[in-house]
C-alpha positions in Angstrom: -22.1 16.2 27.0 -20.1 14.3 30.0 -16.7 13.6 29.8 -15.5 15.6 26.6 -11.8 16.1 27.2 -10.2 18.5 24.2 -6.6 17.2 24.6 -4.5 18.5 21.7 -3.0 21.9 21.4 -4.7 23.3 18.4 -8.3 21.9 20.0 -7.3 24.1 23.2 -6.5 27.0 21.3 -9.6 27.0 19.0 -11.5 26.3 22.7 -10.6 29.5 24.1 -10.2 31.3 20.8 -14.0 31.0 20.6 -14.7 32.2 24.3 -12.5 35.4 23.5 -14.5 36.4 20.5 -18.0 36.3 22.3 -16.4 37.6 25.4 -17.4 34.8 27.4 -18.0 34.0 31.2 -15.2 32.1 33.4 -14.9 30.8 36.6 -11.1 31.4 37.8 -11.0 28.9 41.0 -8.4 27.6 43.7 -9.2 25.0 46.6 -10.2 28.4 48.8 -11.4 31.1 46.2 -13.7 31.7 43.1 -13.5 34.7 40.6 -15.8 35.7 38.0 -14.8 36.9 35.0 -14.7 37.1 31.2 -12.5 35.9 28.6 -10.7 39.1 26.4 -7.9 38.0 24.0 -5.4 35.5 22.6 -1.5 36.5 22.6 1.0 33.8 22.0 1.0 31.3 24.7 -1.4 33.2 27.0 -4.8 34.1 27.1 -6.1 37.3 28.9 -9.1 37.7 31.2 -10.3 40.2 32.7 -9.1 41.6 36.2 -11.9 41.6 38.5 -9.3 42.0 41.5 -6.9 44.4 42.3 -2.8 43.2 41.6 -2.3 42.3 44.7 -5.6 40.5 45.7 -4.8 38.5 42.5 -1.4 37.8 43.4 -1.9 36.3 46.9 -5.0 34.8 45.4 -4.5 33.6 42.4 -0.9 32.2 42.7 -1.9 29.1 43.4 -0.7 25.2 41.9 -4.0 24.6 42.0 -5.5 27.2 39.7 -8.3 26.0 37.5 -10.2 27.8 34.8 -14.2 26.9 33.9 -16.2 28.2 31.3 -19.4 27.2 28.8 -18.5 25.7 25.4 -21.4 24.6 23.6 -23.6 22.0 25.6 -20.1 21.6 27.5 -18.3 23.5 30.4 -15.2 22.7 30.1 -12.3 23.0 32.8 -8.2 23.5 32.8 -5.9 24.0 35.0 -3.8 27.5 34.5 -0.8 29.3 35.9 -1.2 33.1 36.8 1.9 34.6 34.8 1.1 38.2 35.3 -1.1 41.3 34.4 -1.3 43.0 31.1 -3.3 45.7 29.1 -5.9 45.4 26.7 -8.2 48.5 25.3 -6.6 50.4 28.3 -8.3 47.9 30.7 -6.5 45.7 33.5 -5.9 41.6 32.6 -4.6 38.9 34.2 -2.6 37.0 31.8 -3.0 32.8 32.2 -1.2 30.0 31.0 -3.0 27.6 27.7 -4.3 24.8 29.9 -2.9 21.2 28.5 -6.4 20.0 28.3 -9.9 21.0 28.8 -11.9 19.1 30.2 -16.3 18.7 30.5 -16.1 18.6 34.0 -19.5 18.0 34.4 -19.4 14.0 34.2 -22.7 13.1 35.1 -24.1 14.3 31.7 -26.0 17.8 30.9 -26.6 19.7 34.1 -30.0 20.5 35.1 -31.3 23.4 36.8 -33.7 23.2 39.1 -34.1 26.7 40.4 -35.9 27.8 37.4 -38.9 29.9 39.1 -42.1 30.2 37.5 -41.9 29.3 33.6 -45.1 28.3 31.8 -44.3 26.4 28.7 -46.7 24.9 25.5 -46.2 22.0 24.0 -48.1 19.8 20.9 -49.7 16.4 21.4 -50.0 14.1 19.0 -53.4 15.4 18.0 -51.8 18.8 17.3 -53.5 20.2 20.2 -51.3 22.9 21.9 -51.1 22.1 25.9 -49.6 24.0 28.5 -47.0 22.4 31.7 -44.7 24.6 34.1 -41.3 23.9 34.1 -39.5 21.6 36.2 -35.8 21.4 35.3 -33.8 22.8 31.9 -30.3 21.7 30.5 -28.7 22.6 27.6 -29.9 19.3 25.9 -33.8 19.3 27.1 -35.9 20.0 29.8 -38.6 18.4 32.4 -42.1 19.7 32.2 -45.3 19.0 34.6 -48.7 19.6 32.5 -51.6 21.1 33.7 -53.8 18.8 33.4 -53.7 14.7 32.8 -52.7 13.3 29.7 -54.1 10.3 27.6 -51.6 7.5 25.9 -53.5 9.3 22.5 -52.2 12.5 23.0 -48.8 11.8 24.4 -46.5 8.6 24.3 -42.9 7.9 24.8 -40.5 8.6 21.5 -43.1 11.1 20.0 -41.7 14.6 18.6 -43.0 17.3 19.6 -42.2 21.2 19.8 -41.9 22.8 22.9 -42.2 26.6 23.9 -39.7 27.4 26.7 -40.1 31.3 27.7 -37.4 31.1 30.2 -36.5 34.7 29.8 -36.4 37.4 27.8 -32.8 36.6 26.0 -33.7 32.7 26.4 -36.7 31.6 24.7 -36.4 27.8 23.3 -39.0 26.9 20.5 -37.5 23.8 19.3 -38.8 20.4 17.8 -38.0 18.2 20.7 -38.6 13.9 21.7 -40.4 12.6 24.5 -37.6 10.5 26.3 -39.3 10.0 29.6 -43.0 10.2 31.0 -44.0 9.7 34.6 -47.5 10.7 35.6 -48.1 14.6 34.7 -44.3 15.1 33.8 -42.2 13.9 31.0 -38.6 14.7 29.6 -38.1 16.0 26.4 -34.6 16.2 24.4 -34.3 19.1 21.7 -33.9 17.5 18.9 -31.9 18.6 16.5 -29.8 20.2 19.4 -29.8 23.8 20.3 -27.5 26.1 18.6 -26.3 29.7 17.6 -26.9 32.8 20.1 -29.6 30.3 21.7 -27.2 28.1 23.1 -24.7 30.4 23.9 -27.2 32.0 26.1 -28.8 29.4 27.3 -25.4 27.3 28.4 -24.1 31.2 30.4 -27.0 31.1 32.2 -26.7 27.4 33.1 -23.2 27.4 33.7 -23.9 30.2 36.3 -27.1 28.7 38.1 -23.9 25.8 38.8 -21.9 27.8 40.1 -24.1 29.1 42.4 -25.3 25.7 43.5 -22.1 25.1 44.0 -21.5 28.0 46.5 -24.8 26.8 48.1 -23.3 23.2 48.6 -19.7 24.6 49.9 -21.5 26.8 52.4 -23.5 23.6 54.0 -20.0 21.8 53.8 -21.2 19.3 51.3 -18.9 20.6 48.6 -17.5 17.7 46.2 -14.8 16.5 48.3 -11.3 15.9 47.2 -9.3 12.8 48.6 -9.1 13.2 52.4 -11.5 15.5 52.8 -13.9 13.0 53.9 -11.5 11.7 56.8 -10.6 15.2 57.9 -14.4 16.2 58.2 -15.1 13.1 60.2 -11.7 14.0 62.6 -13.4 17.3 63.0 -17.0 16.5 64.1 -14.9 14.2 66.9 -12.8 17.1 68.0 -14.2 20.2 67.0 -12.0 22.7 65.5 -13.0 26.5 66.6 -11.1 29.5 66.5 -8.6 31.7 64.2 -4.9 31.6 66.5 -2.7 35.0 65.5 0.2 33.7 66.2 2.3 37.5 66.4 3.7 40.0 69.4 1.4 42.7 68.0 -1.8 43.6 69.5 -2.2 46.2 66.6 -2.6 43.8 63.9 -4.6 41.4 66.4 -7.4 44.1 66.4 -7.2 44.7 62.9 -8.0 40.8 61.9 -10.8 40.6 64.7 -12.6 43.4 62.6 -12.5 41.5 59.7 -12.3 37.8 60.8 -14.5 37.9 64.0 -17.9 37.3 61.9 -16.2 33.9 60.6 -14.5 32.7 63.9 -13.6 34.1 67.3 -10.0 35.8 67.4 -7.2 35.1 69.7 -3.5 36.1 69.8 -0.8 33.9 71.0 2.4 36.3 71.7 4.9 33.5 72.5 7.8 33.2 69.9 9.2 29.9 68.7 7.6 26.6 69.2 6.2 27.4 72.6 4.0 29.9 70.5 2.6 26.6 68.4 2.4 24.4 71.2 0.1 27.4 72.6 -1.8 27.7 69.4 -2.5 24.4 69.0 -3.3 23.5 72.2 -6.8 25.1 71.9 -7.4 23.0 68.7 -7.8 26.0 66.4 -9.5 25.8 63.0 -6.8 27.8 61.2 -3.4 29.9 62.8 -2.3 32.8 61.4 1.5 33.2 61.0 2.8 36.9 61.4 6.3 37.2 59.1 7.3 40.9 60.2 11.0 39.8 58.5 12.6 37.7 56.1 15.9 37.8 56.7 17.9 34.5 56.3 17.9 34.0 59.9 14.3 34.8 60.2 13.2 32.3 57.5 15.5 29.5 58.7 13.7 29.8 62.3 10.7 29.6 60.4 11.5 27.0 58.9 11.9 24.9 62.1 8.9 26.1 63.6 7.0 25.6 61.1 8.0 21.9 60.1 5.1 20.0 60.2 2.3 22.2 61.5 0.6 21.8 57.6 -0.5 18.0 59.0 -2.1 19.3 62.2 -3.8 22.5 61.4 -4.1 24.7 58.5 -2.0 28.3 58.5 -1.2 31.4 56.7 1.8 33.0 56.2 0.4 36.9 56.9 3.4 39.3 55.4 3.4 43.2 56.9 5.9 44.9 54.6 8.0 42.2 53.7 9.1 41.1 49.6 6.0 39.1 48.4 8.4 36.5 46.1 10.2 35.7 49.5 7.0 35.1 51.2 5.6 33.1 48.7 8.5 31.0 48.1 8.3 30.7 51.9 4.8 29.8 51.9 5.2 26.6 49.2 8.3 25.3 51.7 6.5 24.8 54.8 3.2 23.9 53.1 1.1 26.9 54.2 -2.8 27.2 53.2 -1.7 30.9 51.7 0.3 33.6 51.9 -0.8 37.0 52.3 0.4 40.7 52.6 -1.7 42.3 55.2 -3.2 45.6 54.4 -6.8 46.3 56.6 -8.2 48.2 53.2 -7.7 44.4 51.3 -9.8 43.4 54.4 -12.6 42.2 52.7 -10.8 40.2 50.0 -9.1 38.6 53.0 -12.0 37.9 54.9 -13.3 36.0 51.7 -9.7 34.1 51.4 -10.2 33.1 55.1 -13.5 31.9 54.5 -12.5 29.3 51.4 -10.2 27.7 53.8 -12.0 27.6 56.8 -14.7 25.6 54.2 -12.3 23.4 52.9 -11.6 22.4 56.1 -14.0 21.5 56.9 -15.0 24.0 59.7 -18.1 25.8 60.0 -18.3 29.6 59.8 -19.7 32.0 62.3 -19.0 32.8 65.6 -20.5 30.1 68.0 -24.5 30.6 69.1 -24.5 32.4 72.4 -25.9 30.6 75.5 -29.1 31.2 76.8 
């Protein structure tokens, strides 16, 4: 399973082809955000998914160069990296409307991923007497599985290479009853590979459910701060445990919008607003070593974009920021936003403030900055 890499064009194609006709589950993801949702069609050069988000969530979201795609493909979840082009229609439902990837790869490279969290499964399986034995289960890929049996075994009724079939009840749309091999034994528990390898509606199944279980361990891991680290992350969480980063800056002369992110920022970080204009306002914001600042851009007039410009020169290497538009042309913004290295760009609206809230939450992660406000003092 590891390190499949489907590198031509027709390969891609057939790729996601396939995921359109069985509607299947994807993983749209950006350094700071994931989004479920499902593959719907091929057209040309694109592929459509579903929009889980509304436009403009997905805009500010989603327009990223750092846009990747993940979805299950066989014993494989493959990964690509996409470009948001736009929105489109299909069956009179909402899609967002991606670029082919140039490759998919199985970004799982350690081999078939196991799931742990499996809960209470009670399996059967034959010995080599044809005795039928019961074991719970421990772990389940899309290859095999890990069982613990109920009671000890003898080298008679179970050795190491012997095929077997296994009865995996896992749920109700996932049951595996499949000749398997003994690859592993260690006390009371032993490995087992499906042999011949899963297939059809089984493996579809079995691979969605997988694939998901990931992602949520993945969440899990992000949320502790032990997220797969790119290059440099590493350094920068080490820079932050000596100098601890705390606080969301506003960097904006109005109190109105202040009060509006504390309602929907306070439960990740405390909230404070820094009225100063110009540089003096970043030398303020950074002097109380904030984990993220918050640019207000209330114009975008050439003037305007030029001074922020200048003040903005830099600040990317000592603190992440956000560009935060009220009522100003999104294309400007953005285009603003990639110049002077911002985190993200984002038109303001307090109904989006949820979707927001989540934004502000992937960065403050990949930042290495724990959420929350800080434990009160007793």
């Amino acid at each position: 399973m590891g390190g499949q890499v489907i590198r031509n064009a027709a390969g891609v194609y057939e790729a996601l082809q396939a995921a359109c006709n069985r509607r299947e589950l994807l993983i749209l993801a950006t350094p700071y955000l994931r989004v479920d949702s499902h593959f719907v069609r091929m057209e040309g050069n694109e592929v459509h998914v579903a929009a889980t988000m509304t436009r403009d969530d997905a805009m500010y979201g989603l327009k990223s160069n750092d846009l990747h795609m993940r979805f299950p493909h066989h014993t494989a979840f493959l990964e690509g990296k996409v470009e948001l082009k736009g929105f489109g229609i299909s069956d009179g439902r909402r899609t967002l409307r991606l670029t082919l990837p140039g490759t998919l790869q199985d970004d799982e490279l350690r081999g078939a991923y196991r799931v742990d969290r499996v809960g209470k499964v009670t399996c059967t399986y034959s010995t080599r007497k044809y005795d039928l034995q019961t074991a719970s289960l421990v772990n389940i890929s899309t290859t095999g599985g890990r069982l613990h049996a109920f009671k000890d075994f003898t080298e008679d009724e179970l050795r190491m290479g012997d095929s077997l079939s296994v009865t995996i009840p896992l749920l109700e749309t996932i049951r595996v009853n499949s000749p398997a091999k003994v690859k592993h034994i260690h006390m009371r528990s032993f490995g087992v590979e499906f042999e011949p390898p899963l297939s059809g509606t089984l493996l579809e199944n079995l691979s969605r459910w997988i694939f998901q279980k990931r992602e949520e361990d993945r969440e899990r891991e992000s949320r502790r701060g032990v997220e797969t680290a790119a290059p440099g992350d590493s350094q920068r969480s080490l820079a932050n445990q000596l100098t601890p980063k705390r606080g969301i800056v506003v960097l904006s002369p109005d109190a109105a919008l202040e009060g509006q992110l504390r309602e929907v920022l306070e439960a990740l970080q405390p909230v404070a607003r820094v009225s100063s204009p110009g540089g003096q306002g970043i030398k303020e914001a950074l002097a109380v070593n904030p984990a993220l600042v918050i640019i207000h851009v209330a114009s975008l007039s050439l003037d305007e974009r030029r001074r922020l410009k200048t003040m903005l020169d830099g600040l990317a290497m000592k603190v992440p920021f956000i560009l935060l538009g009220t009522s100003v042309d999104p294309s400007a913004l953005m285009e603003l936003g990639n110049e002077v290295k911002a985190a993200c760009v984002y038109q303001f609206s307090a109904q989006r403030g949820a979707f927001f809230q989540r934004l502000v939450q992937g960065i403050l992660r990949r930042h290495g900055t724990e959420a929350g406000p800080p434990p009160e003092e007793g």
